[in-house]
C-alpha positions as CSV (number, residue, x, y, z in Angstrom):
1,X,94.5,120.9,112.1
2,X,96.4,123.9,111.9
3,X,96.6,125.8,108.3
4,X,100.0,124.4,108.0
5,X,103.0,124.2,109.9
6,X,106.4,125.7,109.4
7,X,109.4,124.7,111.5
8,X,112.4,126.3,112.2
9,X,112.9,126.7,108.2
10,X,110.4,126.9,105.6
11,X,111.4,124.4,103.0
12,X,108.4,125.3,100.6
13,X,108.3,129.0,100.4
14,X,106.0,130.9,98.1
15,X,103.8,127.7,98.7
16,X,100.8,128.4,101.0
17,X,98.0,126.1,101.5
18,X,96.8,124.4,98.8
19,X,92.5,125.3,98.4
20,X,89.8,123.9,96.3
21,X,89.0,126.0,93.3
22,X,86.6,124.0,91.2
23,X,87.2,122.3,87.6
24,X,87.3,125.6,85.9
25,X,90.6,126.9,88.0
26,X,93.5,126.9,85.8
27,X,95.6,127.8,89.1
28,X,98.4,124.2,89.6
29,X,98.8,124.3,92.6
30,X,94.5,124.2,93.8
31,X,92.4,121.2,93.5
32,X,89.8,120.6,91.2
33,X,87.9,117.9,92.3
34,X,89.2,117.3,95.9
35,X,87.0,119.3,98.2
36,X,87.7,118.0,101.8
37,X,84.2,119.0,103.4
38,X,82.0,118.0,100.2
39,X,79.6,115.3,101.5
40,X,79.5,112.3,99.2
41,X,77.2,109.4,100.0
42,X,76.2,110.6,103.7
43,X,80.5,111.5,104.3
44,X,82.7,113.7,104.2
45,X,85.6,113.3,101.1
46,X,88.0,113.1,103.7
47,X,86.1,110.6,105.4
48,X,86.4,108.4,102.5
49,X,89.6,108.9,100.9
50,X,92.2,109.4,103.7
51,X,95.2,110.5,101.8
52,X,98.0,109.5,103.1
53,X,101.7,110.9,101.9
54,X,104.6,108.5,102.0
55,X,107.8,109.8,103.6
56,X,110.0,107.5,101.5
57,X,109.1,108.8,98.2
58,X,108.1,112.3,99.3
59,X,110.6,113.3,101.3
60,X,113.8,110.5,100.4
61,X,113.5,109.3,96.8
62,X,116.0,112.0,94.6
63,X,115.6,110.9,91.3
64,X,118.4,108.1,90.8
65,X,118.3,105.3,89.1
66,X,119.8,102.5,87.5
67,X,121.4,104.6,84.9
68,X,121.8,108.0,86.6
69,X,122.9,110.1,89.8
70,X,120.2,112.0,91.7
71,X,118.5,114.8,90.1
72,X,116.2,116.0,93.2
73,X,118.1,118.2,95.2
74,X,116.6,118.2,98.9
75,X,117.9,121.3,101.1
76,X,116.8,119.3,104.2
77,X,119.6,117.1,103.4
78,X,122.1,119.1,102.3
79,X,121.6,121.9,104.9
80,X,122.8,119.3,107.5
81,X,125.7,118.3,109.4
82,X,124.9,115.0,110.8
83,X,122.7,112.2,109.8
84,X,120.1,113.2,112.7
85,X,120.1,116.9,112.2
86,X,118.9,115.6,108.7
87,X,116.2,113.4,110.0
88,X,115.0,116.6,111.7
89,X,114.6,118.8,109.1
90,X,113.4,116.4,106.8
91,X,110.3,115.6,109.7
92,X,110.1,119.9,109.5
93,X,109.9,119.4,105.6
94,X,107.8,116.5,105.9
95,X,105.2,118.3,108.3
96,X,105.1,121.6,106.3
97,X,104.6,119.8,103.0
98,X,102.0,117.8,104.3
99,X,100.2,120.5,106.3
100,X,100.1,123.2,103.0
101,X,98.4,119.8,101.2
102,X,96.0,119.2,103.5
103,X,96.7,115.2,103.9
104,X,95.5,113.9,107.2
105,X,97.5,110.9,107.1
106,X,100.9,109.8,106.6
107,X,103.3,106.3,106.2
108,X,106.9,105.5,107.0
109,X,109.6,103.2,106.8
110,X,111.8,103.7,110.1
111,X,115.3,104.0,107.9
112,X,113.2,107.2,106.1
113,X,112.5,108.7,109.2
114,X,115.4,108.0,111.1
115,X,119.5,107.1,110.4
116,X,120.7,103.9,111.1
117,X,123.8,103.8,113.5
118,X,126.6,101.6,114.0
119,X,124.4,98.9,115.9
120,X,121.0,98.0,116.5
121,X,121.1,99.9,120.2
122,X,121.8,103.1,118.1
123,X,119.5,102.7,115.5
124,X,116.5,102.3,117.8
125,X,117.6,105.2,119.9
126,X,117.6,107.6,116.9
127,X,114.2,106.1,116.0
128,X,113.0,107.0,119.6
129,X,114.3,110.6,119.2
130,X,113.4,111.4,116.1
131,X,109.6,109.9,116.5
132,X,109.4,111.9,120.0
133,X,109.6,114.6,117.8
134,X,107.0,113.4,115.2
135,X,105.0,112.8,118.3
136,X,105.0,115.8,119.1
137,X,104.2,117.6,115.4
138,X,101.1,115.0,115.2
139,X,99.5,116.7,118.2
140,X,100.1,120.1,117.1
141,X,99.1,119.8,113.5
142,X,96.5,116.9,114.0
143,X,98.1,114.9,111.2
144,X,98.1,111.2,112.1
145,X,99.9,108.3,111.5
146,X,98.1,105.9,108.8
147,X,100.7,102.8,109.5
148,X,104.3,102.0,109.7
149,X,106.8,99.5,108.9
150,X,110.3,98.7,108.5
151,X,112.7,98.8,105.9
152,X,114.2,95.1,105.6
153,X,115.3,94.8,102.3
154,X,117.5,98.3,101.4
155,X,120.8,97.1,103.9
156,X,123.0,94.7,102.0
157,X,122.2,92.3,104.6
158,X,118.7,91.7,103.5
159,X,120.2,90.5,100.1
160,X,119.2,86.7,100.8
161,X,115.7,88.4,102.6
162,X,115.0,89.2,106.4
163,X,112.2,87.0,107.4
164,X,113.3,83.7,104.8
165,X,116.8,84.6,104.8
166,X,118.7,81.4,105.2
167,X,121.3,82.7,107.7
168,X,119.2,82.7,111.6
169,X,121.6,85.7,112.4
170,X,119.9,88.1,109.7
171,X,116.4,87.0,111.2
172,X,117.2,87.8,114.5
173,X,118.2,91.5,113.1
174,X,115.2,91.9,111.0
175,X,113.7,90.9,114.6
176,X,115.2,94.2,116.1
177,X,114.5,96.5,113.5
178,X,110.7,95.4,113.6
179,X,110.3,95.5,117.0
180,X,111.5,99.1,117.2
181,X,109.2,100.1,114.5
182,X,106.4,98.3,115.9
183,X,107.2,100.0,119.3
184,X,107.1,103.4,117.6
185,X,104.0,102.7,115.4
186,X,102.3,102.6,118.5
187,X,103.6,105.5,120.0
188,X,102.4,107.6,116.9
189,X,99.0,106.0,117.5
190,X,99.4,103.9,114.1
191,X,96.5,102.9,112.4
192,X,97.9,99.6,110.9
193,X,101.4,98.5,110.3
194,X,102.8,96.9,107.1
195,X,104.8,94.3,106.3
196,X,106.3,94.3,102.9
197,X,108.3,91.4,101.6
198,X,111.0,93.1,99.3
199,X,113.1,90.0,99.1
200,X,110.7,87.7,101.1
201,X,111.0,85.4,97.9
202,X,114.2,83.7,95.6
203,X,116.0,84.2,92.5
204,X,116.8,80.4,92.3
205,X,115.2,77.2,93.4
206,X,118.7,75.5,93.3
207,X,119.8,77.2,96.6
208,X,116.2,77.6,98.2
209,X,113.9,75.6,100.5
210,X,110.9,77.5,99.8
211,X,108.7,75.4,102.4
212,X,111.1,76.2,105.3
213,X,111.5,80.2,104.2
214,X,107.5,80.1,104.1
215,X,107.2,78.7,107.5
216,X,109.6,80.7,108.9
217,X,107.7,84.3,107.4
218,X,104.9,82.9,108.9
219,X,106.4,82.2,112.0
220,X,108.1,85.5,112.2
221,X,104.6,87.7,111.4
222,X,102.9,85.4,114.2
223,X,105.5,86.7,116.9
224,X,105.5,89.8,115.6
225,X,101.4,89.9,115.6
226,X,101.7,88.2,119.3
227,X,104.2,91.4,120.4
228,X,102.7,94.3,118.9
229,X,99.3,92.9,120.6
230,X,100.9,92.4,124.2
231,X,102.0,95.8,123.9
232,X,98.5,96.8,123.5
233,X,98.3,97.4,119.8
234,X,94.9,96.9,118.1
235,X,95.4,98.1,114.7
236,X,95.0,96.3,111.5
237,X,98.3,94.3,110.0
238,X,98.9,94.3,106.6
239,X,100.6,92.0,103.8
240,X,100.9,94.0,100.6
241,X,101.5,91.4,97.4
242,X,103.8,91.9,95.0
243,X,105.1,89.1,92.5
244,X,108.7,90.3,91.9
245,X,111.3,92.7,91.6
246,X,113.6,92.6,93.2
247,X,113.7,89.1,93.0
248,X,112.7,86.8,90.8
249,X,109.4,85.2,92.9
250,X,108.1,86.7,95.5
251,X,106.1,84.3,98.5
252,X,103.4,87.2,98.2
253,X,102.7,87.2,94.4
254,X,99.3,88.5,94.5
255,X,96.5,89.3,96.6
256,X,95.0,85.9,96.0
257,X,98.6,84.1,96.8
258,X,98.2,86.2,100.2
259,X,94.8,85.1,101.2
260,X,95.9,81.3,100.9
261,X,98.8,82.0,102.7
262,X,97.2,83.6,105.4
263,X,94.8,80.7,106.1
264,X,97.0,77.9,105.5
265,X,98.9,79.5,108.8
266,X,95.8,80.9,110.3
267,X,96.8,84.2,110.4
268,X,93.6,85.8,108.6
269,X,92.3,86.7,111.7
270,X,94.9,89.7,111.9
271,X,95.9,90.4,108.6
272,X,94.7,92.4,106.5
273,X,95.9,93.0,102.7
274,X,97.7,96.4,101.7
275,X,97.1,97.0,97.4
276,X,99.3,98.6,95.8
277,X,97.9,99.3,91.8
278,X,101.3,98.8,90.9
279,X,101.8,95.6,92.2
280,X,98.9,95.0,90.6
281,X,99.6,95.1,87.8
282,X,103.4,93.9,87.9
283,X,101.0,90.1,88.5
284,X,98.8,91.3,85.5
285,X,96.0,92.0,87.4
286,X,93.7,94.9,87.4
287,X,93.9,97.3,90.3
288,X,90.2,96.2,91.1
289,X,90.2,93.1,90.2
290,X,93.4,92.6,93.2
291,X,91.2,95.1,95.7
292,X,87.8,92.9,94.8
293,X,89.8,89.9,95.5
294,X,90.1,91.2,98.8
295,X,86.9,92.0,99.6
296,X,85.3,88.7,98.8
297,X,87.8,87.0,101.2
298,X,86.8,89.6,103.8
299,X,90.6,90.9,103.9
300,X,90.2,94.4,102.4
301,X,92.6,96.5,104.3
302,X,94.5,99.5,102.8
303,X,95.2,100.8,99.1
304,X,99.0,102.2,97.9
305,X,97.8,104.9,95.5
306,X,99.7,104.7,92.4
307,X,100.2,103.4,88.9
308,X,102.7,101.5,86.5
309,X,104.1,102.3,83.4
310,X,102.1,99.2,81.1
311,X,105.2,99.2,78.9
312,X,107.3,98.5,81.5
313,X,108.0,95.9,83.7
314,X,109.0,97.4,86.8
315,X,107.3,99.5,89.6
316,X,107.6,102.7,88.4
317,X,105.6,104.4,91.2
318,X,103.7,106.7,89.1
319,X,101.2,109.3,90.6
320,X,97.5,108.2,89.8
321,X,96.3,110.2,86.5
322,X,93.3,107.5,85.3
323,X,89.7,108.7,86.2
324,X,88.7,105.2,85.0
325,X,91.0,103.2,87.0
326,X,90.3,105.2,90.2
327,X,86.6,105.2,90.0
328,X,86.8,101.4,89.4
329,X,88.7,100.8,92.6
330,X,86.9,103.0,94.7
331,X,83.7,101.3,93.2
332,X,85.3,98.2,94.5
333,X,86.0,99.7,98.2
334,X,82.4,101.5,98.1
335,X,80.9,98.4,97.6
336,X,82.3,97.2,101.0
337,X,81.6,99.7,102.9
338,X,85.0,102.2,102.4
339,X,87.8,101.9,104.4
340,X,87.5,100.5,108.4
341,X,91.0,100.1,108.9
342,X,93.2,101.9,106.1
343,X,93.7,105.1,103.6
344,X,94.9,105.8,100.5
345,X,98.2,106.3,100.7
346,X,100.5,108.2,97.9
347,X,103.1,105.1,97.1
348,X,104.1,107.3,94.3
349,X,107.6,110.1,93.2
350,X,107.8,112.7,91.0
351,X,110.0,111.5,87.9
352,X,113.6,111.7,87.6
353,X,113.0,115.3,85.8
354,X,110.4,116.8,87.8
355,X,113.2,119.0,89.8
356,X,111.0,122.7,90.9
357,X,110.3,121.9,94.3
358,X,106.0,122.6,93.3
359,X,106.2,119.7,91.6
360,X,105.8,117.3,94.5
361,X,102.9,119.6,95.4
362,X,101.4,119.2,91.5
363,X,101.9,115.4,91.9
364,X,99.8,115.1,95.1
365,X,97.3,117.3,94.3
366,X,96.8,115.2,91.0
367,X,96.4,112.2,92.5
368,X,93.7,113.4,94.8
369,X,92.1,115.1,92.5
370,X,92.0,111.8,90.6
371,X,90.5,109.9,93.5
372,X,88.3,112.6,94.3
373,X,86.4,112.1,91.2
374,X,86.6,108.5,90.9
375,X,84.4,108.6,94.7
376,X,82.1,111.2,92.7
377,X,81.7,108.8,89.9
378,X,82.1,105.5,92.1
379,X,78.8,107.0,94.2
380,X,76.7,107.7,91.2
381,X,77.0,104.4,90.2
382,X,76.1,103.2,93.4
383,X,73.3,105.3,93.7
384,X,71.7,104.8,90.4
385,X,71.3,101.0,90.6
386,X,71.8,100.0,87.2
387,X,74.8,98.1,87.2
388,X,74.1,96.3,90.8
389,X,70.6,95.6,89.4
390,X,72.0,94.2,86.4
391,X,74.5,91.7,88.3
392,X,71.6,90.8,91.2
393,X,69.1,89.8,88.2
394,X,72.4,87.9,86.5
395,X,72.6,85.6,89.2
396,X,68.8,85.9,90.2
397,X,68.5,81.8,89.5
398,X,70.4,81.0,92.7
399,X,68.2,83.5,94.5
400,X,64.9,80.7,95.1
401,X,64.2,77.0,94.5
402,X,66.9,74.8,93.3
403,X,69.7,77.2,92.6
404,X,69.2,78.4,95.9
405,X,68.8,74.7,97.9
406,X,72.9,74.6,95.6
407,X,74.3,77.1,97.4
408,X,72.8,76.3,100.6
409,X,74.6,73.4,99.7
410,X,71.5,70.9,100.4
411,X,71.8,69.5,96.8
412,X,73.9,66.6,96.0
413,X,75.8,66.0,93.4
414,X,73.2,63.2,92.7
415,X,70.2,65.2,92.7
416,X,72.3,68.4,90.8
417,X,73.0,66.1,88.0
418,X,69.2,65.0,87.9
419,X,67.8,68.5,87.5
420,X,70.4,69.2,84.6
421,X,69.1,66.0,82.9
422,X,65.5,66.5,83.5
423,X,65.7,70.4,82.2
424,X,67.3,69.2,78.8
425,X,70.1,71.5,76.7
426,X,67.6,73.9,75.2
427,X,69.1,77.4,75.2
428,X,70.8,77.3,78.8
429,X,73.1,79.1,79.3
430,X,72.9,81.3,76.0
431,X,72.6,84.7,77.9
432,X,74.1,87.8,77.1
433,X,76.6,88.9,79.3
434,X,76.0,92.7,78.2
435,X,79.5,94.0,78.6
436,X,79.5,96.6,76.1
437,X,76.2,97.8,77.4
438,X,77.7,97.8,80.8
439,X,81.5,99.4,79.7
440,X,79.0,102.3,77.5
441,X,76.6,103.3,81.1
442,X,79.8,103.4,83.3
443,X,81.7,105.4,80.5
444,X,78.0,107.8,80.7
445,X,79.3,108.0,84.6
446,X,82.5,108.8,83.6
447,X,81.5,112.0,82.2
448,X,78.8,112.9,84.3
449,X,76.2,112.8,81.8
């Protein structure tokens, strides 16, 4: 990779590359904790994190809201004459910023990268210029594509949904625009592409028939799967869950609402999931508990780095601050191996107030930071053994003799019930779960002691 790129403007001046300088650095814009090249567990940090930066907050989002105009003044937008001179100097802004951080990766939505034009013809062919371009910025800065997608819910319309939308018309436009960003995924040697159901659900069962919107999102991802693989695509595909907002139920509620869909329509052997901590815990879930979910069904995928606001109910898109949350989750994708397919991409913006243009850089370099020491911790856990020892011995009755002829499944329920009657009440099952003991040692991890 080169030590960063600049194109024909430098949108970040004053900013140079952004270097590790150790926990005692009191310098913003270095990271503490993210060294790149440190080997942890036999890889790289790189290897294991793959930070990805997302163009649609990064580079799009300007700080309105429900309540205000925009706060975030970007020059690549306002230094522009046409929609598609923007889209170039925000894929100049987008390269530099990402080059001075050091991310290897990065996502889009085809509306951030490119303008939409007065038909679908138009729209693709700005998507084609503008990713020609990207195209060719990957291969001189060596920054790849972690997946891409399509925005099908912004346009007013996806109001009804693009996939269940009742009218076939919208379908066959949602159609369009995922083909084109499909095609283009591929040309920017994707790694995965996402779909994400942003109003893929209803805001009334009075006007829905949620069994004929299901089967026609399921339809819709299987021709889309059966496309992108024609056209010789062998990435991963990803749901992400989310269980509302903006509507009121969303088909893909949760990671374990995903799963069951996927099977029912037998399309787990493609799909992947996408977690978003967020989303997580918009479905009250743990960030773990949603990326553990995953792994036991053998449909870990990718993570959307982020986090909520707990007292409110919205997806505020937060960047990750909580050593305990992120050593947790990458505990969970440790556990499996790390990530085959996917990264750790920055689904997060800089608040509403957070205007100096170093701010985006303070925000990244935060959240990696973050996950850098949550792999540190994550791995002493892993390598000390208590915890996993603890949990093998907890379930070390199903590991010979009866309990494990039960899950072998060569007991009936005949011959289960005879060994409960013959072994009495007694104390079973009057066994200290250890919790607190458990919460204390990781805490111990926590700190490094």
């Amino acid at each position: 990779m080169a030590d960063y790129f600049v194109g024909s403007k430098e949108y970040f001046p004053g900013i140079g590359k952004i270097k590790y300088e150790g926990p005692k650095s009191d310098n913003p814009l270095a990271f503490k904790y993210y060294d790149a090249e440190k080997v942890v567990g036999g890889k790289k940090m790189k290897d294991h994190l793959k930070f990805a930066v997302a163009y649609w907050h990064s580079f799009c989002a300007d700080g309105t809201d429900p309540f205000g105009a925009s706060t975030i003044i970007h020059p690549w937008k306002t230094d522009a004459k046409t929609p598609m001179e923007g889209a170039e100097h925000k894929l100049d802004a987008a390269f530099e910023f990402i080059t001075k951080l050091g991310a290897e990766f990065y996502a889009f939505h085809d509306r951030d990268i490119a303008p939409e034009g007065e038909t679908p013809a138009e729209s693709e062919k700005n998507l084609i210029a503008i990713t020609d371009k990207a195209k060719k910025y990957q291969d001189a800065t060596g920054v790849k594509l972690l997946w891409g997608t399509a925005n099908i819910f912004t346009n007013p319309r996806f109001l009804n949904g693009a996939a269940t939308n009742p009218e076939f018309g919208v379908v066959a436009l949602a159609a369009a625009q995922i083909k084109a960003a499909i095609d283009a995924t591929i040309k920017l040697g994707g790694a995965g592409y996402t779909f994400w159901g942003g109003r893929e659900g209803y805001m009334s069962l009075l006007n829905t028939d949620m069994k004929r919107e299901k089967d026609h999102l399921a339809k819709f991802l299987s021709i889309a799967r059966d496309y992108a693989r024609k056209q010789g695509f062998k990435g991963a595909f990803y749901i992400e869950p989310k269980p509302m907002e903006p509507t009121k139920h969303q088909y893909d509620f949760d990671t374990e609402t995903v799963i069951g869909f996927l099977r029912y329509y037998g399309l787990d052997k493609d799909f992947r999931l996408n977690i978003e901590a967020n989303h997580a815990e918009l479905a009250n879930h743990d960030f773990a508990h949603e990326l553990e979910t995953a792994a036991a069904a053998g449909l870990f995928g990718s993570v959307d780095a982020n986090r909520g606001e707990p007292r409110n109910g919205w997806d505020t898109d937060q960047f990750p601050n909580s050593y305990y949350e992120t050593a947790a989750a990458m505990l969970s994708i440790l556990k499996v191996g790390g990530f085959t397919t996917g990264g750790l991409n920055f689904d997060a913006k800089i608040r509403r107030n957070s205007v100096d243009p170093a701010d985006l850089f303070i925000a990244h370099i935060g959240g990696m930071d973050a996950f850098a020491a949550g792999l540190e911790i994550a791995n002493r856990v892993i390598t000390d053994g208590k915890i996993a020892g603890f949990v093998k011995n907890r379930y070390s009755s199903f590991d010979s003799g009866d309990g494990a002829q039960f899950e072998k499944g060569g007991l009936t329920l005949e011959a289960l019930s005879g060994i409960g009657t013959k072994a009495g009440y007694g104390k079973t099952g009057l066994t200290s779960g250890k919790q607190e003991y458990l919460e204390n040692i990781f805490n111990q991890y926590l700190l490094g002691l």
